[in-house]
C-alpha positions as a LaTeX table, in Angstrom:
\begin{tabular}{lrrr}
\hline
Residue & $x$ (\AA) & $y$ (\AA) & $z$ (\AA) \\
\hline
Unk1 & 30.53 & $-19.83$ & $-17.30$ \\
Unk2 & 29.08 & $-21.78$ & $-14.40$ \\
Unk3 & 25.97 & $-24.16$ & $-15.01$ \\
Unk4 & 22.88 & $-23.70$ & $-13.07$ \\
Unk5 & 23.89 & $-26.61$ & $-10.56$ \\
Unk6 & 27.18 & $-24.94$ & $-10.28$ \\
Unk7 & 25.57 & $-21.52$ & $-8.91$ \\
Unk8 & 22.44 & $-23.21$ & $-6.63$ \\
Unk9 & 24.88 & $-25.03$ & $-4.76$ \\
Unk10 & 27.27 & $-22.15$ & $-4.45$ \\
Unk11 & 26.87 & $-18.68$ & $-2.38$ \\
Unk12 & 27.26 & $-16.33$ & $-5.41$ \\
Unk13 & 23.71 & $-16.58$ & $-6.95$ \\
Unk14 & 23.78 & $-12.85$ & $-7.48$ \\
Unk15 & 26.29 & $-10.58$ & $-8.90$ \\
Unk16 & 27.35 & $-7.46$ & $-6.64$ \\
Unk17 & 25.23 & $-5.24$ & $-8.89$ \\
Unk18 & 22.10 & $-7.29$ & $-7.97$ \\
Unk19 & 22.97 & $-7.69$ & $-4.82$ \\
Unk20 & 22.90 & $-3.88$ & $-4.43$ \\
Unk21 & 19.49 & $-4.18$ & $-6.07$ \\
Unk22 & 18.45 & $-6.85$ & $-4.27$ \\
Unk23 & 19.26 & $-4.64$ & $-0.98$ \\
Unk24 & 17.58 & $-1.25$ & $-2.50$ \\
Unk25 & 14.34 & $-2.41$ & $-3.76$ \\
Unk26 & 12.66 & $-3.39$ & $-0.18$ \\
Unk27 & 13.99 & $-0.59$ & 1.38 \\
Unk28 & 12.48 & 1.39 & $-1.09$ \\
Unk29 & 9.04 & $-0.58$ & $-1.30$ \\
Unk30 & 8.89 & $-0.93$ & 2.46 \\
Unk31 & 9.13 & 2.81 & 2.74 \\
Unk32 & 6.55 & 3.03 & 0.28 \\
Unk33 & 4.13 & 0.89 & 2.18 \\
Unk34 & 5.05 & 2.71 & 5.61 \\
Unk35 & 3.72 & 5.83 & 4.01 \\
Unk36 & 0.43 & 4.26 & 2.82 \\
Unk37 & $-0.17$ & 2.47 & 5.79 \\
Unk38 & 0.12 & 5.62 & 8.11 \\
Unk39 & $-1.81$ & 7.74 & 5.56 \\
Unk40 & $-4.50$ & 5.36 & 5.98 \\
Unk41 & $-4.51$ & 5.43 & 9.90 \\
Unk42 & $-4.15$ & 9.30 & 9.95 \\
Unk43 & $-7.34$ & 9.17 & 7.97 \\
Unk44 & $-9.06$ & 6.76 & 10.37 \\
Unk45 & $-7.95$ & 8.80 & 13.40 \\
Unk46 & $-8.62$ & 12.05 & 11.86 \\
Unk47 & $-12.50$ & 11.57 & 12.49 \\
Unk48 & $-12.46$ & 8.63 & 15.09 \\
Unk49 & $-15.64$ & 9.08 & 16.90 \\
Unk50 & $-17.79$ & 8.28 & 13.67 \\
Unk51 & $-14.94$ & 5.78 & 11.70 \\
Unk52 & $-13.67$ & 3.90 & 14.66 \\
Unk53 & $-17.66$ & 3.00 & 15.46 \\
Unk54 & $-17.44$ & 0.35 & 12.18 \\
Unk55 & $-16.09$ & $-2.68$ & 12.09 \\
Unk56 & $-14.50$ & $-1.98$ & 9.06 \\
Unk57 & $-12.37$ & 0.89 & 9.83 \\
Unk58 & $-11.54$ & $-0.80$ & 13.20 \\
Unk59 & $-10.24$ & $-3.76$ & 11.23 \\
Unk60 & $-8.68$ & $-1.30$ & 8.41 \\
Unk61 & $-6.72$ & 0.68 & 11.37 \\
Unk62 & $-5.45$ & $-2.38$ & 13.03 \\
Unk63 & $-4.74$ & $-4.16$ & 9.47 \\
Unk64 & $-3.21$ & $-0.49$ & 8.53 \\
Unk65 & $-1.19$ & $-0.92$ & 12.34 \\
Unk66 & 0.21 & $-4.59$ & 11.75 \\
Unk67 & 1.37 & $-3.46$ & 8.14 \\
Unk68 & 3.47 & $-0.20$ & 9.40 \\
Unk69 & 5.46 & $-2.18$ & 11.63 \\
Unk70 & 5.87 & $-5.14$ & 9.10 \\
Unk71 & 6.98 & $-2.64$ & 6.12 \\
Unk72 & 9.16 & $-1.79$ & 8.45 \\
Unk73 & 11.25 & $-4.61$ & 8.71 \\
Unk74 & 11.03 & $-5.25$ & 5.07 \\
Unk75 & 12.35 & $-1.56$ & 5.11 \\
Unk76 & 15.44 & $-2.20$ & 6.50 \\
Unk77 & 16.45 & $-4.95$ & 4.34 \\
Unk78 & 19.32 & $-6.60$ & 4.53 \\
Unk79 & 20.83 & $-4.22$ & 7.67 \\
Unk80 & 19.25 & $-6.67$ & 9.60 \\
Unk81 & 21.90 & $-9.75$ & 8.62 \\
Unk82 & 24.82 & $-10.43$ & 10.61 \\
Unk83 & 27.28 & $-8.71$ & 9.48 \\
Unk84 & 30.09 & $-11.04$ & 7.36 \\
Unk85 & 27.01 & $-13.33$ & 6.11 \\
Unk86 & 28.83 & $-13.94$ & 2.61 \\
Unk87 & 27.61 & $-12.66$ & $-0.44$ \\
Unk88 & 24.75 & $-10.19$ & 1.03 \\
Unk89 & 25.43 & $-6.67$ & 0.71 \\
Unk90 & 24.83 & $-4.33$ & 3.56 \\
Unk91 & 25.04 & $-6.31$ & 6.14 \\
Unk92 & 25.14 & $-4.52$ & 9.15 \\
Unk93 & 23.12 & $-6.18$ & 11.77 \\
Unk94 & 24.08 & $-9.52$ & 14.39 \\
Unk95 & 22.41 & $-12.28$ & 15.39 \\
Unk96 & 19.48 & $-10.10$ & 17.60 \\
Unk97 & 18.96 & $-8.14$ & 15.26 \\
Unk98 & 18.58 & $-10.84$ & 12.16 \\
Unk99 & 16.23 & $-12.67$ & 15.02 \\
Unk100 & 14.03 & $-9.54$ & 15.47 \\
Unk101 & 13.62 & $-9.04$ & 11.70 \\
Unk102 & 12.09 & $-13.16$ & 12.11 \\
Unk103 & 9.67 & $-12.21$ & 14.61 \\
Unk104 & 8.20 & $-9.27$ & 12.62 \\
Unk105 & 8.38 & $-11.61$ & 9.68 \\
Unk106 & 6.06 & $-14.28$ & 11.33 \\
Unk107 & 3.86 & $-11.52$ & 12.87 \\
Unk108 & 3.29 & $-10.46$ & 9.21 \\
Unk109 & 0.86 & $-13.68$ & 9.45 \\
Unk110 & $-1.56$ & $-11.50$ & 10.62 \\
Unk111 & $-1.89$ & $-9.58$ & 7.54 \\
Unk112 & $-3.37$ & $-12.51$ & 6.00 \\
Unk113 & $-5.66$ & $-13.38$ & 8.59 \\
Unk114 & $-6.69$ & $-9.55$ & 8.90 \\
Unk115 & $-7.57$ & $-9.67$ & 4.96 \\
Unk116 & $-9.42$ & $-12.84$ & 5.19 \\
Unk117 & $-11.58$ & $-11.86$ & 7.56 \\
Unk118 & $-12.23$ & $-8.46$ & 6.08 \\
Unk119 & $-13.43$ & $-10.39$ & 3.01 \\
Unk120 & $-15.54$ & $-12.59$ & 5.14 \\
Unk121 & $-17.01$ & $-9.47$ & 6.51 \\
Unk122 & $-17.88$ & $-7.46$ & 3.48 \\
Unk123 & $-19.53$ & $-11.55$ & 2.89 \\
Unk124 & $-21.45$ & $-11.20$ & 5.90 \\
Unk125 & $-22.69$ & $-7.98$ & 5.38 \\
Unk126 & $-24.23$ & $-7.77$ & 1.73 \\
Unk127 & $-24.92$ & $-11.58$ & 0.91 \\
Unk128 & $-25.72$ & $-12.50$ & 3.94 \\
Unk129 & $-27.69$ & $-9.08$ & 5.66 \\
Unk130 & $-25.65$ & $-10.19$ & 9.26 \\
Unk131 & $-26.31$ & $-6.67$ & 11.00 \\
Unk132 & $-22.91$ & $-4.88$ & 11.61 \\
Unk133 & $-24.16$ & $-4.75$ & 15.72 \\
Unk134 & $-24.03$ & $-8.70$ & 15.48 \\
Unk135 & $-20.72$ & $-8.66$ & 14.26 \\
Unk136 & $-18.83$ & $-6.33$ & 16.36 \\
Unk137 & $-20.43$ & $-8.42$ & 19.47 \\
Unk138 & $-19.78$ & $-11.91$ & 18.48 \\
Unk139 & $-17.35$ & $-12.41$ & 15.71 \\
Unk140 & $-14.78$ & $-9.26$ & 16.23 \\
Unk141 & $-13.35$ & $-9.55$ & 19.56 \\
Unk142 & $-12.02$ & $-13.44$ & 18.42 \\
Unk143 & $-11.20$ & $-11.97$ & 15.04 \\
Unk144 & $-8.56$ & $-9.78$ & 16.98 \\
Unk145 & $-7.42$ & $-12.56$ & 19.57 \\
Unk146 & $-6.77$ & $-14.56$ & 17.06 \\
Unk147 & $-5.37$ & $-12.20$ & 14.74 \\
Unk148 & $-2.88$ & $-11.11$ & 16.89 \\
Unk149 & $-2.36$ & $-14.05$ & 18.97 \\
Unk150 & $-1.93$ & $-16.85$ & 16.71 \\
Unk151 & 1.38 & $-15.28$ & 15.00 \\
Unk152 & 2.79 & $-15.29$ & 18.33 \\
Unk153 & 1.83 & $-18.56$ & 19.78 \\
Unk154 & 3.23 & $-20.51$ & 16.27 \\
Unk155 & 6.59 & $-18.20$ & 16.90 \\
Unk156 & 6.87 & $-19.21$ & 20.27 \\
Unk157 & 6.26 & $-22.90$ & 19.23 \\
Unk158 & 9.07 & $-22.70$ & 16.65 \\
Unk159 & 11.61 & $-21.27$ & 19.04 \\
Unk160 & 10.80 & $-23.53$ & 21.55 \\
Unk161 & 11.22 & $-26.60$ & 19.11 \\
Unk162 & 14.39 & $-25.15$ & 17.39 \\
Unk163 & 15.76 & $-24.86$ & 21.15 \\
Unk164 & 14.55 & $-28.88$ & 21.69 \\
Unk165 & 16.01 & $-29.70$ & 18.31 \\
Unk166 & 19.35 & $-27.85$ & 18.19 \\
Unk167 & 20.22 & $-28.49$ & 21.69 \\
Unk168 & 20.97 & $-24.26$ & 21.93 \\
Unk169 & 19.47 & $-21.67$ & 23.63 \\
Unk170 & 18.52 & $-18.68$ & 20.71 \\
Unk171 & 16.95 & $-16.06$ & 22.97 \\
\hline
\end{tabular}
């Protein structure tokens, strides 16, 4: 039997039975999330005119958006790895594809920012009495800029200083 050092500083962490669970498991969560997520914009959509006129619904259906695509990714598990990676099973993808998958995984930022601000909101609205109006006019338009934005700008920024540091061109 190995020792722990043995197996960190080797490649076969995981048996091929994990592995195989390892691979399953987000494909099956991801699904699982996908199907949520879209149940919740079909709702939102359903009755537009009246839901999509709240701030809350229009963050829920763009939280609900960012979340399908993300799921998604975590979805297709390890398909996206280049294919011969050692010691990852179902490896099926190249080195596009496993780049792709790292996009959608930093855009997943905006999840986080999306649920912080929702919390701030539901803040603003019962401790604080801020009238919904106020809201959609001054603090939601930079909630989505930056919502959206931001994941991509710090993406950029790391390719661009991966490119400086390797020496390689990724894209």
């Amino acid at each position: 039997m190995q020792s722990y050092e043995e197996l960190v500083n080797s490649d076969n962490l995981y048996s091929e039975q994990q592995q195989k669970v390892l691979f399953a498991l987000p494909m099956l969560s991801g699904t699982l999330s996908i199907l949520g997520s879209s149940t919740v914009i079909c709702i939102l959509l359903r009755d537009g005119r009246r839901k999509l006129k709240r701030v809350y619904h229009r963050l829920l259906l763009v939280y609900s958006g960012i979340d399908c695509v993300v799921s998604f990714n975590y979805a297709l598990s390890s398909l996206v790895v280049p294919v011969g990676t050692p010691n990852t099973f179902g490896a099926l993808g190249n080195w596009k594809s496993c780049q792709a998958s790292g996009f959608l995984l930093q855009f997943a930022q905006s999840l986080g920012l999306y649920s912080a601000f929702l919390c701030v909101y539901y803040l603003m609205i019962l401790r604080y009495k801020v009238r919904e109006e106020t809201i959609a006019k001054r603090i939601e338009p930079f909630v989505h800029v930056f919502g959206l934005l931001s994941p991509l700008l710090f993406g950029i920024l790391m390719v661009v200083q991966v490119r400086s540091f390797c020496g390689v061109v990724l894209l």
